[in-house]
ZARO-819448 format. One record per residue: residue number from 1; residue in three letters; x, y, z of N, C-alpha, C, O in turn. Coordinates in steps of 0.05 Angstrom, whole numbers, plus 5000, padded with zeros to 4 digits. Layout:
// residues N
lodren,lumgu,npx,npy,npz,capx,capy,capz,cpx,cpy,cpz,opx,opy,opz
NUM,ALA,X,Y,Z,X,Y,Z,X,Y,Z,X,Y,Z
...
//
This chain:
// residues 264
lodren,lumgu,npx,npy,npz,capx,capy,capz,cpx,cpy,cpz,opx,opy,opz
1,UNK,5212,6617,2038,5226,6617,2063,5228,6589,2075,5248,6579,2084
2,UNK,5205,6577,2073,5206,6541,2085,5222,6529,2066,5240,6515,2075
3,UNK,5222,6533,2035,5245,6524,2017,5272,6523,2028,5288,6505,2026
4,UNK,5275,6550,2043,5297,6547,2043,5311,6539,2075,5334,6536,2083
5,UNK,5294,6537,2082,5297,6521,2114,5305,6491,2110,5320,6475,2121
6,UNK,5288,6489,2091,5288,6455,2090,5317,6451,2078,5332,6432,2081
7,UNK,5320,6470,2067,5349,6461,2049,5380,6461,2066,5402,6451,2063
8,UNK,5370,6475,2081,5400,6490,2105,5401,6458,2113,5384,6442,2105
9,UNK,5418,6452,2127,5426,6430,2138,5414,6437,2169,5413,6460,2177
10,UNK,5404,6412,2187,5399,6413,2211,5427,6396,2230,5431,6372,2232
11,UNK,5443,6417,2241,5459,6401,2250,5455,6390,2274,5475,6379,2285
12,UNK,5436,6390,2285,5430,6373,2305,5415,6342,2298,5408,6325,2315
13,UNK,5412,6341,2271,5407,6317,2259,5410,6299,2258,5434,6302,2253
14,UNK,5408,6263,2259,5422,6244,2267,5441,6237,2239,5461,6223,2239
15,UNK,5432,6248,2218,5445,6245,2200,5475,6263,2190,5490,6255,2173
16,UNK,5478,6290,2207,5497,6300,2210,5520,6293,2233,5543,6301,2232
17,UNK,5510,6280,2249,5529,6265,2267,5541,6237,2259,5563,6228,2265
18,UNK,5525,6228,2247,5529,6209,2232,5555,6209,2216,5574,6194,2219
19,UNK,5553,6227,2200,5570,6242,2177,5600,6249,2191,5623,6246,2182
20,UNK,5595,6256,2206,5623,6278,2213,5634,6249,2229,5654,6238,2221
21,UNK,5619,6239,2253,5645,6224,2268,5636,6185,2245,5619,6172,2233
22,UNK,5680,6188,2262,5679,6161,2240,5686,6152,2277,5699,6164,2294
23,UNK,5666,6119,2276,5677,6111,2296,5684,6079,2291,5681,6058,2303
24,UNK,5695,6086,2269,5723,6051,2266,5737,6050,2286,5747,6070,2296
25,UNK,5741,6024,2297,5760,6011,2314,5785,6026,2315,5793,6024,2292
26,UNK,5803,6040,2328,5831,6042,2334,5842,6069,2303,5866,6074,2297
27,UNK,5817,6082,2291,5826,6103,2275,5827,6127,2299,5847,6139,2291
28,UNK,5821,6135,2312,5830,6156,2342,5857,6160,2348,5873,6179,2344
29,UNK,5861,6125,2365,5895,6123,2362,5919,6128,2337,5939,6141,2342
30,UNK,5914,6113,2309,5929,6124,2296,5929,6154,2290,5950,6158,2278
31,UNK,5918,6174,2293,5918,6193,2288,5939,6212,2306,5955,6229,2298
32,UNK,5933,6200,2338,5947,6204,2359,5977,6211,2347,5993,6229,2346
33,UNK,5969,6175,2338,6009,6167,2335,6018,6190,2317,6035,6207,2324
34,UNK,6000,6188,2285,6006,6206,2273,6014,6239,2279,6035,6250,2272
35,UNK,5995,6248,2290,6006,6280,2300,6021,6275,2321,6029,6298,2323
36,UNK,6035,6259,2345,6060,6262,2358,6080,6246,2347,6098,6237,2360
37,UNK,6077,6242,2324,6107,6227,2299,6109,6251,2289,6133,6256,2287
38,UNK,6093,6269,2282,6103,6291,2262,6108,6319,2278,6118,6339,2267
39,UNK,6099,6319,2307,6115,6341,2327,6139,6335,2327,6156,6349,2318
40,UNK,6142,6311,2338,6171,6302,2343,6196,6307,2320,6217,6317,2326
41,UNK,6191,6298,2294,6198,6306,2271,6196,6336,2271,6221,6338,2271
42,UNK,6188,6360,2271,6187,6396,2274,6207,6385,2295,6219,6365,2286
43,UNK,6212,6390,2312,6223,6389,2342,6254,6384,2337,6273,6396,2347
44,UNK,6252,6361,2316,6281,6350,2312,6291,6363,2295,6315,6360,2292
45,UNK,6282,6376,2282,6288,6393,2256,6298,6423,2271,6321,6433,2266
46,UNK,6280,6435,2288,6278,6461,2298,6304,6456,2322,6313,6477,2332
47,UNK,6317,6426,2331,6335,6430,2341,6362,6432,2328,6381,6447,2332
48,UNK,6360,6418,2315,6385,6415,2291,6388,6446,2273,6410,6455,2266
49,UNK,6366,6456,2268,6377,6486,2261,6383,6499,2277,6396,6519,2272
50,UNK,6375,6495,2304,6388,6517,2328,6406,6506,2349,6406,6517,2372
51,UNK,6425,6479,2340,6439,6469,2347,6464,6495,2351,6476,6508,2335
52,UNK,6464,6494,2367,6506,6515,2366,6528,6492,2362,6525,6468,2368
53,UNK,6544,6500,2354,6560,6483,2339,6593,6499,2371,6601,6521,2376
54,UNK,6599,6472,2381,6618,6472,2398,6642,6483,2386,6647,6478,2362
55,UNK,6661,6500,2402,6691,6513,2399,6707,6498,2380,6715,6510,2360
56,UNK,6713,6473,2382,6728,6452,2372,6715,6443,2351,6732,6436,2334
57,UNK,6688,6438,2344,6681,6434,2314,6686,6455,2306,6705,6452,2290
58,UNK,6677,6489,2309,6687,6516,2299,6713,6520,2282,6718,6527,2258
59,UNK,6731,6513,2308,6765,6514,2306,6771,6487,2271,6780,6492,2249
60,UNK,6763,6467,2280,6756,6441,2252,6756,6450,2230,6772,6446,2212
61,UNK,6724,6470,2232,6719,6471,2208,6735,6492,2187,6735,6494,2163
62,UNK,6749,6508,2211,6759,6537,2192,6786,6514,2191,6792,6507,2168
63,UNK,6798,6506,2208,6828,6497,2193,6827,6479,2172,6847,6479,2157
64,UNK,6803,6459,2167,6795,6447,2146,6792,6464,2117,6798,6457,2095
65,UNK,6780,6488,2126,6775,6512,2105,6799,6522,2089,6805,6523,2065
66,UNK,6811,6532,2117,6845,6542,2106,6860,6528,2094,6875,6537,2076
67,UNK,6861,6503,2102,6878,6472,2088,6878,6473,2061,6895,6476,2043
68,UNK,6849,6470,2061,6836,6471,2023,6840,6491,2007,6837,6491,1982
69,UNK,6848,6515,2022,6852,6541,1994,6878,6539,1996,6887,6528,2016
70,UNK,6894,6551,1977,6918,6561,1966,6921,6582,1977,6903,6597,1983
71,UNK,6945,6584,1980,6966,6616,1994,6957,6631,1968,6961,6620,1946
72,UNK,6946,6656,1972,6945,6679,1954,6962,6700,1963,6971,6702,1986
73,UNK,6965,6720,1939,6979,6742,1948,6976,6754,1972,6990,6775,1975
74,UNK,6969,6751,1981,6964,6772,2014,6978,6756,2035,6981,6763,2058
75,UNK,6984,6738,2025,7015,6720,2044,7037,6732,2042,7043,6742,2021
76,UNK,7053,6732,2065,7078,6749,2059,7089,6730,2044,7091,6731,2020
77,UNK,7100,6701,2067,7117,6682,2058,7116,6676,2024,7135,6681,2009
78,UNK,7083,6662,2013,7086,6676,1983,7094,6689,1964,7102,6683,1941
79,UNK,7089,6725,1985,7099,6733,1969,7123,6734,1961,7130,6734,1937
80,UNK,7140,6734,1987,7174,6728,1982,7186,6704,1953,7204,6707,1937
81,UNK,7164,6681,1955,7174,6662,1942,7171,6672,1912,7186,6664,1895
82,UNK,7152,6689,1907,7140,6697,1878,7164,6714,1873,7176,6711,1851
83,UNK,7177,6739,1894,7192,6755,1875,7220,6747,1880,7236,6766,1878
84,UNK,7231,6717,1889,7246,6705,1882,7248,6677,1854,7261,6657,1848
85,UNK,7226,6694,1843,7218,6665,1817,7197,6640,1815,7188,6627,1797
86,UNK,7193,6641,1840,7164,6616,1844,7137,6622,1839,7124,6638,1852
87,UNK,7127,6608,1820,7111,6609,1798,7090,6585,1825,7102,6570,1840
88,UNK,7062,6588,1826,7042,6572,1838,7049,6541,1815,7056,6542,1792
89,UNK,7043,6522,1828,7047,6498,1825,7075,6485,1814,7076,6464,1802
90,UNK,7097,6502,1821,7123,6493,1816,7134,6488,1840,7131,6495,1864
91,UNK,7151,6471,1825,7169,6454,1852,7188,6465,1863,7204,6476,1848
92,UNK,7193,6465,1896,7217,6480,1909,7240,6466,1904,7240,6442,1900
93,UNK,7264,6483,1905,7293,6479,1896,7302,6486,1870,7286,6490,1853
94,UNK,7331,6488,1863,7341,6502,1848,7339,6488,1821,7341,6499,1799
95,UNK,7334,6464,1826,7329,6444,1804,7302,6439,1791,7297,6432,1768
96,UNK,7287,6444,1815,7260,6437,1812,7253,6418,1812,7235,6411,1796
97,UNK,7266,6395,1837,7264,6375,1840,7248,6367,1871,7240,6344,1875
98,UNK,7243,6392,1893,7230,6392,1914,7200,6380,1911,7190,6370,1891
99,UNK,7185,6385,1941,7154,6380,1934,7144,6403,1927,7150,6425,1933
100,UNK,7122,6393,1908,7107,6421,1908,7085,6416,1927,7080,6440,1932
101,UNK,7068,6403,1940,7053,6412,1965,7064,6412,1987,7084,6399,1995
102,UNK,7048,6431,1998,7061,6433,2027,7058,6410,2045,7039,6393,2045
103,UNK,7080,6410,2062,7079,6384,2090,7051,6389,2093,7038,6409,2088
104,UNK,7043,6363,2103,7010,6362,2117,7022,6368,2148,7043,6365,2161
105,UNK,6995,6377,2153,7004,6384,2192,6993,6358,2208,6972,6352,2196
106,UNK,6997,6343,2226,6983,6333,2237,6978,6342,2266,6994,6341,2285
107,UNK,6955,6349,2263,6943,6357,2294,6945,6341,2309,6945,6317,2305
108,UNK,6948,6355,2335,6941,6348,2348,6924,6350,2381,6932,6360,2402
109,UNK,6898,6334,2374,6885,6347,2386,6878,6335,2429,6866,6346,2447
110,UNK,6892,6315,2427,6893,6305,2454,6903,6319,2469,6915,6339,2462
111,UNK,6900,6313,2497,6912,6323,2527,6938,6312,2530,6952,6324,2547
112,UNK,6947,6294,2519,6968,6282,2526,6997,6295,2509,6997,6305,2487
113,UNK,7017,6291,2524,7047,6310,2518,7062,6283,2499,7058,6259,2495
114,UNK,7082,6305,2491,7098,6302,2476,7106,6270,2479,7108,6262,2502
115,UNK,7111,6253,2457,7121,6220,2459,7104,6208,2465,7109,6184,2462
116,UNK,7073,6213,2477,7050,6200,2490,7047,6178,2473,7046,6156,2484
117,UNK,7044,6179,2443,7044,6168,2425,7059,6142,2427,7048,6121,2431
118,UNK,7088,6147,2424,7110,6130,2421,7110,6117,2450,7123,6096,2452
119,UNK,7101,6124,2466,7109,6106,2497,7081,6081,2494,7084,6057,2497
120,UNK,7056,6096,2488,7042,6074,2473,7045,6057,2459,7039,6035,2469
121,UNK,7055,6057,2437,7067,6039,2414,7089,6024,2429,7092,6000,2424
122,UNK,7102,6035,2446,7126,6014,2457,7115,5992,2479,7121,5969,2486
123,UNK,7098,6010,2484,7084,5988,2510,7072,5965,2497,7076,5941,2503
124,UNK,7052,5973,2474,7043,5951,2466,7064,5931,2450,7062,5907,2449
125,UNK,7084,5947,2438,7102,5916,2429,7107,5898,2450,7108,5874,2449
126,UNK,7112,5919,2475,7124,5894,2494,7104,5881,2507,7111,5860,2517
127,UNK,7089,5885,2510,7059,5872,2507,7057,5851,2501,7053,5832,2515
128,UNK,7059,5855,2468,7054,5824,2448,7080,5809,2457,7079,5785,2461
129,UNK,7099,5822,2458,7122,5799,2458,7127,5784,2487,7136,5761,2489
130,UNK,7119,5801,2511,7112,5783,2528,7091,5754,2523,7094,5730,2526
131,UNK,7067,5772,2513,7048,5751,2505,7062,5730,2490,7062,5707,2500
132,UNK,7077,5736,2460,7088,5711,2456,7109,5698,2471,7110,5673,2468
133,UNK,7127,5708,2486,7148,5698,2511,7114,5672,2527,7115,5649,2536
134,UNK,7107,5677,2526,7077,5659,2544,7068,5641,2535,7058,5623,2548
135,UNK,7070,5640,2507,7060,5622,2493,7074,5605,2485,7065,5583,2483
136,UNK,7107,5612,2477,7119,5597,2472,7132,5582,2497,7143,5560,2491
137,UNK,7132,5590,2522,7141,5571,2542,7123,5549,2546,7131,5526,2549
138,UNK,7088,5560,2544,7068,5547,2547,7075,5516,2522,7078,5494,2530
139,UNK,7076,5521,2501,7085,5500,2482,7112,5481,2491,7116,5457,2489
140,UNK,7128,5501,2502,7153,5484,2508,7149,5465,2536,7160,5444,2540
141,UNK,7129,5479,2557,7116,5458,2573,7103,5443,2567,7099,5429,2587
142,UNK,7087,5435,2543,7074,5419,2538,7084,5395,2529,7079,5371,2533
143,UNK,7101,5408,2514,7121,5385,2499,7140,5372,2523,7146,5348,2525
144,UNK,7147,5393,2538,7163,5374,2554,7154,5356,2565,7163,5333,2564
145,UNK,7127,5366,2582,7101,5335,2589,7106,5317,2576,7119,5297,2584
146,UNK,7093,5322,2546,7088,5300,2533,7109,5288,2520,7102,5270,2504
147,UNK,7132,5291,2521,7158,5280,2521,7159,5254,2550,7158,5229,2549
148,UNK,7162,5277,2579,7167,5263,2601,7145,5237,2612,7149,5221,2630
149,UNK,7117,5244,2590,7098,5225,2595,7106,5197,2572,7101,5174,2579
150,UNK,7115,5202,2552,7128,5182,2540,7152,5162,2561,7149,5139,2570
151,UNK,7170,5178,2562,7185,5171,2573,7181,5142,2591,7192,5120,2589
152,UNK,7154,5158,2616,7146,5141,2641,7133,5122,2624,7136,5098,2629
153,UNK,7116,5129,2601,7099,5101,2589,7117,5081,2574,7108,5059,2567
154,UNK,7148,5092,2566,7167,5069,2558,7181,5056,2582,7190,5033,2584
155,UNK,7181,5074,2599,7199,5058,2626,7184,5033,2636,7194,5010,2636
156,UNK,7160,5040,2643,7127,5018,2652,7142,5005,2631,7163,4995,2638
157,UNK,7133,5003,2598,7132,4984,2587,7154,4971,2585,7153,4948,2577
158,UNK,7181,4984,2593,7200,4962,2593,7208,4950,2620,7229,4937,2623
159,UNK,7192,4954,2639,7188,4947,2670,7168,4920,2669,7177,4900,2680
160,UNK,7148,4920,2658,7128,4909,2655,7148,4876,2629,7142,4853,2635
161,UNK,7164,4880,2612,7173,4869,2596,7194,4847,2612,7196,4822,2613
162,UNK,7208,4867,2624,7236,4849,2643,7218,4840,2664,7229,4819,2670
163,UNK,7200,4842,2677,7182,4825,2698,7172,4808,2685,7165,4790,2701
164,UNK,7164,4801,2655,7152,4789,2647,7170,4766,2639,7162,4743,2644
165,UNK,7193,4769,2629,7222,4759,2620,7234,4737,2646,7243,4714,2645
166,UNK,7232,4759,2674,7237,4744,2693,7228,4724,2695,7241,4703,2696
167,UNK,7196,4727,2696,7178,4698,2701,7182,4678,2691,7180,4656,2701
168,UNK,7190,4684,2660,7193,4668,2651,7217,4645,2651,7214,4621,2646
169,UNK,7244,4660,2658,7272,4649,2670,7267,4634,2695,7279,4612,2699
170,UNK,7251,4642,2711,7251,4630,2741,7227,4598,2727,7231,4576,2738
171,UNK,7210,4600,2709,7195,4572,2711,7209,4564,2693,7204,4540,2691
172,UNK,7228,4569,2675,7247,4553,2656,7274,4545,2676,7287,4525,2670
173,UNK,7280,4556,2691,7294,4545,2712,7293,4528,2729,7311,4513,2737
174,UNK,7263,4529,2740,7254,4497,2768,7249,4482,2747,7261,4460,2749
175,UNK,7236,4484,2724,7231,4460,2712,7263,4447,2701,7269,4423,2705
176,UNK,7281,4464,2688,7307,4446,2677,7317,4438,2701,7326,4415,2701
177,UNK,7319,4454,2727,7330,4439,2760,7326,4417,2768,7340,4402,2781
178,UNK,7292,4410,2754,7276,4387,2769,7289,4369,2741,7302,4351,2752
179,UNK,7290,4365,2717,7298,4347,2698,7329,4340,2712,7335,4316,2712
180,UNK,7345,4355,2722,7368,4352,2725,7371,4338,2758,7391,4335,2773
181,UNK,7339,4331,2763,7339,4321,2799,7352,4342,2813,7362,4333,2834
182,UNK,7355,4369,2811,7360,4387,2834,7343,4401,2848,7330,4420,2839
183,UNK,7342,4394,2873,7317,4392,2891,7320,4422,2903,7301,4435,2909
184,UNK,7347,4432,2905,7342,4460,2920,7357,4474,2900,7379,4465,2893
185,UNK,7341,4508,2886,7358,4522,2868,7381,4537,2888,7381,4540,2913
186,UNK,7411,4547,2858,7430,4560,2874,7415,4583,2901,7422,4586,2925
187,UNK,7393,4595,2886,7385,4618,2904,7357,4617,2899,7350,4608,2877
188,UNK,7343,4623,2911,7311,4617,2928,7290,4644,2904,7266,4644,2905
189,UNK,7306,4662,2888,7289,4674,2877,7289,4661,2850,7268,4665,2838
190,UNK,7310,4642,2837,7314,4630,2817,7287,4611,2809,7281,4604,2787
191,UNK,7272,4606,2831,7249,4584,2823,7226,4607,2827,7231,4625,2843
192,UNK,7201,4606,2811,7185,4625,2809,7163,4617,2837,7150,4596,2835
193,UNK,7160,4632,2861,7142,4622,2877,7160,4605,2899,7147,4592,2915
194,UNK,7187,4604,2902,7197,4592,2924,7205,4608,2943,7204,4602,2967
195,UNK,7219,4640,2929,7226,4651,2944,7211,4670,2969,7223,4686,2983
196,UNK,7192,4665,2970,7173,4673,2989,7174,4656,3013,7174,4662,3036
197,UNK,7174,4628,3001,7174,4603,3024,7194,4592,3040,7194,4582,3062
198,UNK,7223,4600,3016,7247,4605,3036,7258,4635,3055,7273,4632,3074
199,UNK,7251,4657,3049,7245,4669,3069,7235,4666,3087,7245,4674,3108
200,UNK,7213,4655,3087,7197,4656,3124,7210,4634,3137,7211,4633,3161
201,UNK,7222,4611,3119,7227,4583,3142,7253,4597,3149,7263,4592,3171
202,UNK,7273,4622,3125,7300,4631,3143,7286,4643,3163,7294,4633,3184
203,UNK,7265,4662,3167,7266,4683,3187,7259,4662,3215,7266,4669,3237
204,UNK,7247,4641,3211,7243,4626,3235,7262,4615,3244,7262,4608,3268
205,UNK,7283,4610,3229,7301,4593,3236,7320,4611,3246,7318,4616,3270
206,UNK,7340,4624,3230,7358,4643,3237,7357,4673,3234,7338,4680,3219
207,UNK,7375,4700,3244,7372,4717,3236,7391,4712,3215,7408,4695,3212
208,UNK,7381,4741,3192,7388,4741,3166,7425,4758,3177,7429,4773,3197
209,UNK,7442,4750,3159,7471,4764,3168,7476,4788,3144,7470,4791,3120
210,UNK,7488,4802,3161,7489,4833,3150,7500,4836,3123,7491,4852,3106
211,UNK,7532,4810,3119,7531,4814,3091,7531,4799,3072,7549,4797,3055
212,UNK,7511,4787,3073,7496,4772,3056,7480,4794,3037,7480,4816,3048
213,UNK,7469,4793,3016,7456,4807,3003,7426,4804,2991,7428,4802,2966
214,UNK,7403,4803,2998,7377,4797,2993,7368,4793,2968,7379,4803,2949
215,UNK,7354,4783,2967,7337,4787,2931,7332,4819,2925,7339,4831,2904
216,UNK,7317,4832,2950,7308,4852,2948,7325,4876,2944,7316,4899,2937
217,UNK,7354,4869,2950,7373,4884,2935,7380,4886,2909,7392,4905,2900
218,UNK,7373,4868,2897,7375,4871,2856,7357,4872,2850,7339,4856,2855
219,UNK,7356,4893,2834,7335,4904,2816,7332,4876,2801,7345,4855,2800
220,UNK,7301,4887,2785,7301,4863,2758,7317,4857,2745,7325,4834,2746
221,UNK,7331,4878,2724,7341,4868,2710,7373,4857,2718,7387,4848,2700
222,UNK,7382,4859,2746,7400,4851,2751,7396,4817,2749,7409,4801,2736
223,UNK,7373,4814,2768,7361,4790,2769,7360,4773,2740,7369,4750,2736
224,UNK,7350,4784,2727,7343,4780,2693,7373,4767,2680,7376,4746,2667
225,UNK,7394,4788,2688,7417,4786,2679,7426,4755,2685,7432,4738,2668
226,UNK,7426,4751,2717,7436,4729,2727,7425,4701,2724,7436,4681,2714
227,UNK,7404,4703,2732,7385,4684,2716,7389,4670,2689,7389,4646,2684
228,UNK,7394,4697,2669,7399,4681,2644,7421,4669,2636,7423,4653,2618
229,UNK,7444,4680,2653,7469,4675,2646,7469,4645,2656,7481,4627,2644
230,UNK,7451,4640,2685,7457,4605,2692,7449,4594,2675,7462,4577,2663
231,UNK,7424,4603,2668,7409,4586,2649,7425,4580,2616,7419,4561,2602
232,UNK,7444,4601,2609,7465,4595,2588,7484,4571,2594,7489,4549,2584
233,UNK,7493,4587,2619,7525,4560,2638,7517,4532,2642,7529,4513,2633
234,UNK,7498,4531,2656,7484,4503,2670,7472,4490,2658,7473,4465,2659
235,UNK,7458,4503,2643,7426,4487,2614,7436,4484,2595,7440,4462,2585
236,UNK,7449,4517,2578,7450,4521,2552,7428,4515,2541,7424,4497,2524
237,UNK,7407,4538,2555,7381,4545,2543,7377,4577,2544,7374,4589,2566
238,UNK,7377,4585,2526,7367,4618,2526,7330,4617,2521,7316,4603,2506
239,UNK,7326,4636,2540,7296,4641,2539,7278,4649,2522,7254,4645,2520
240,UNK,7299,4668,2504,7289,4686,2479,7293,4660,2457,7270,4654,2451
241,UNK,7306,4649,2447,7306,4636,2428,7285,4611,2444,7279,4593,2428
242,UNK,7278,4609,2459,7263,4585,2472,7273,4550,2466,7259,4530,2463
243,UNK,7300,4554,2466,7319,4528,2457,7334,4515,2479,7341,4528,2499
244,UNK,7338,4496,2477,7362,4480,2500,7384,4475,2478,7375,4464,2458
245,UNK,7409,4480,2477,7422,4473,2454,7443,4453,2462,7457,4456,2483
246,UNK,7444,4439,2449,7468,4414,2447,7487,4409,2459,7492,4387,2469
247,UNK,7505,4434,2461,7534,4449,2475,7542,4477,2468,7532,4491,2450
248,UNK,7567,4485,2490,7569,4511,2482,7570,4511,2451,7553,4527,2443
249,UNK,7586,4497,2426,7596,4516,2407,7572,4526,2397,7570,4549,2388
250,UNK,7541,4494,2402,7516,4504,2385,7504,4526,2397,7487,4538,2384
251,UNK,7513,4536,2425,7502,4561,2440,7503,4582,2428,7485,4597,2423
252,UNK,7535,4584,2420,7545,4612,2415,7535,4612,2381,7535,4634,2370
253,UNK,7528,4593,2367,7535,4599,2344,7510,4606,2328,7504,4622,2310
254,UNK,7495,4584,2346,7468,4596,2345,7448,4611,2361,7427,4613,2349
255,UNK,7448,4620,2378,7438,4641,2396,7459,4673,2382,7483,4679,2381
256,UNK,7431,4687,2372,7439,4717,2378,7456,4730,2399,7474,4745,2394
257,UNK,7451,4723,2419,7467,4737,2440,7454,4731,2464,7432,4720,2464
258,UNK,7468,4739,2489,7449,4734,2509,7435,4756,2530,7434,4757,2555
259,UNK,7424,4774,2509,7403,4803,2520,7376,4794,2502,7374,4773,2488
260,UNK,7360,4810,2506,7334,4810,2491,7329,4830,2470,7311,4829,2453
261,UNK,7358,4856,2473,7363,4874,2452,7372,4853,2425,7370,4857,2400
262,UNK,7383,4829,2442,7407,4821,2409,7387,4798,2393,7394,4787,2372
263,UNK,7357,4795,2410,7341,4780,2389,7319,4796,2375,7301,4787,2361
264,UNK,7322,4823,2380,7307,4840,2366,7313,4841,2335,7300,4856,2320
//
């Protein structure tokens, strides 16, 4: 009897507590995780088999059903066609040149009426073609810019050219005036830097008369114009060729012309 006492297990033992609990770090929690990962899994399962399946998947699935089988005898229309000669997988018409499947149906399953479709489709073409109507003006404004910005940056540069041209006529002018001992030019803008100085001694002296005509009335290149032409008549020096020439015939015969186009 003590044999067999000793042999029974004492579960109040330190060595049976020992035994049964495991107390590793963070094995509690996985376990946790483990049995509410595998409820959740039953749960998702037990919903999906007792899922009800909505009107409109229902309605789906049987017209998908019907689609896929063939008209059998228990069709009238069929049958009409059989005891007029139509044999299953032969072609309609007298020739036997029709389809042999039937039209497909296209459902449809939206809220929206008849043409909903087509008023869509039209809207969006006009849509895009507005859109490109936008883009292409957008380009054609750009270009026009950068056209009308050319433009102003050739006008400047040929503004900037004939001012430059001028200067040069008015100090090739006082200087051939002064070789020739002419102490006062025909006109006060002709010398580069005088005409400033004969203005103020006119305004002190006299008023200016109405039709008389100012410097400030010709543009440059009018100025440009006149200038060079004295300087042809009086000197027979053109500015562009940078020459004084002999007499007219050596003027004309050797000078290009008398613009700045004709020594280009």
């Amino acid at each position: 009897m003590k044999l067999n006492m000793a042999e029974e297990e004492d579960y109040m033992s330190d060595s049976f507590i020992n035994v049964q609990q495991d107390i590793r770090p963070g094995l509690p929690m996985l376990r946790q995780i483990r049995e509410a990962r595998r409820k959740e899994e039953k749960q998702q399962e037990a919903n999906l088999k007792n899922r009800q399946k909505s009107l409109k998947e229902e309605e789906r699935e049987r017209r998908d059903i019907g689609l896929k089988n063939a008209l059998g005898h228990e069709n009238k229309g069929f049958a009409l066609l059989q005891k007029m000669g139509y044999k299953s997988g032969q072609a309609l018409g007298k020739s036997g040149d029709g389809i042999v499947e039937p039209i497909p149906l296209n459902i449809k399953t939206g809220k929206s009426g008849l043409g909903h479709e087509a008023l869509l489709k039209r809207k969006a073409e006009e849509k895009l073609e507005s859109y490109r109507r936008k883009i292409h003006m957008k380009n054609q404004a750009e270009e026009t810019a950068a056209e009308e910005f050319r433009l102003r940056f050739k006008h400047k540069q040929d503004e900037v050219k004939l001012e430059g041209d001028l200067r040069r006529s008015q100090r090739a002018c006082r200087q051939l005036d002064t070789q020739k001992n002419i102490q006062v030019p025909r006109e006060a803008w002709y010398w580069l830097g005088l005409e400033e100085e004969t203005e103020e001694e006119e305004e002190e002296e006299k008023e200016p008369d109405e039709d008389e005509y100012k410097s400030e009335d010709l543009s440059v290149l009018e100025k440009l114009q006149i200038l060079t032409g004295y300087l042809r008549e009086e000197h027979l020096y053109c500015i562009w060729c940078g020459t004084a020439y002999e007499d007219k015939d050596d003027l004309s015969s050797n000078c290009p012309g008398p613009t700045s186009a004709d020594h280009d």
